[in-house]
N, C-alpha and C positions, 0 to 999 in steps of 0.2 A: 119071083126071081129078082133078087137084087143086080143093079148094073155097077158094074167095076168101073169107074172112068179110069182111061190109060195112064194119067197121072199119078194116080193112088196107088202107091204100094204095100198098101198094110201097116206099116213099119211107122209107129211113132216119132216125128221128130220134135229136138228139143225146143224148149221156148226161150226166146232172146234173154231170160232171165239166167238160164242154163249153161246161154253159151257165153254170156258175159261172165258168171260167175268162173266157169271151165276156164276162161280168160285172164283171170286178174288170178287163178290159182296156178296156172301155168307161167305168168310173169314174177310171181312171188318165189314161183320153184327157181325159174334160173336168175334170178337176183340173190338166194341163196346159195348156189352154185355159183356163181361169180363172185361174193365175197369170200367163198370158202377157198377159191383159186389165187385168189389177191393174199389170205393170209398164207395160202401156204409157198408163196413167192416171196414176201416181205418174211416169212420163219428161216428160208433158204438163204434168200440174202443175208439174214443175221450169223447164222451159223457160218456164211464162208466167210464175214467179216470176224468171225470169232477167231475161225482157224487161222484165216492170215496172222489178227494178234499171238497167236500161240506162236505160232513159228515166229514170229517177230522176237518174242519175249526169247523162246528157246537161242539165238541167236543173242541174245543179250546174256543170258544165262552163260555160257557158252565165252562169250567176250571178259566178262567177272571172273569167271573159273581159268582165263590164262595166266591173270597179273597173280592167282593165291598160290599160297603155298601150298594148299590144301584139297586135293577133291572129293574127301570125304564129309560129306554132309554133317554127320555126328562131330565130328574134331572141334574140338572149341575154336579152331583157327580160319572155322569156312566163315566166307563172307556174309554176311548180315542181307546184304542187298542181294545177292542170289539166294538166300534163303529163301525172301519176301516174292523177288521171281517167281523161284519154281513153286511156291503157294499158288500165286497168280494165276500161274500155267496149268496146275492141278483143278484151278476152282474154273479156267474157262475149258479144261477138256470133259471137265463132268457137266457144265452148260450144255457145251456140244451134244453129249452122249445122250442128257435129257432130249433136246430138242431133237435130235434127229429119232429116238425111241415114237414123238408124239408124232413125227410127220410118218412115220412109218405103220404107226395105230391108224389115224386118219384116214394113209393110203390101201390097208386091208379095209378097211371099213365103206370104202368108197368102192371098191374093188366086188364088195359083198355083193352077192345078189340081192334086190330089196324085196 
């Protein structure tokens, strides 16, 4: 008959190699999880610096189109520099639309079960 000493639980435990390695792969995990929170604060910050410029520009657009004669876009007599504007405003609302599509992929993706 073998003797059970009360400390022994049958139950292997890991060796300091195990739990160091469990260690530094657990530090790696939320060091990747902390830069992936940093980018996705520094993508937001971008985008609401985006939108302010839009409304800004829109606002400028908007200022051009009082002094014209013209608010038709195609008239040969719309202004040059509200033309260039609303480019501007076009090419930072499709920035936006990108950027906010990738924070939105990320956020399902992070959301996923793993």
């Amino acid at each position: 008959m073998t003797r059970q000493y009360h400390l022994e639980t049958g139950v292997e435990r890991p060796t300091a190699a195990q739990i160091k390695k469990r260690a530094i792969e657990e530090r790696k995990r939320l060091a990747m999880i902390d830069a992936l929170q940093r980018t996705r604060q520094r993508t937001e910050a971008v985008v609401m610096d985006l939108k302010n410029a839009a409304t800004l520009l829109d606002q400028s657009i908007e200022s051009e189109l009082q002094s014209s004669p013209t608010r038709d876009p195609d008239h040969f007599a719309f202004p040059m520099t509200a033309r260039a504007l609303m480019a501007r405003r076009d090419n930072l609302r499709a920035t936006i639309a990108a950027l906010c599509d990738e924070l939105t992929k990320h956020n399902r993706s992070e959301l996923a079960p793993a």
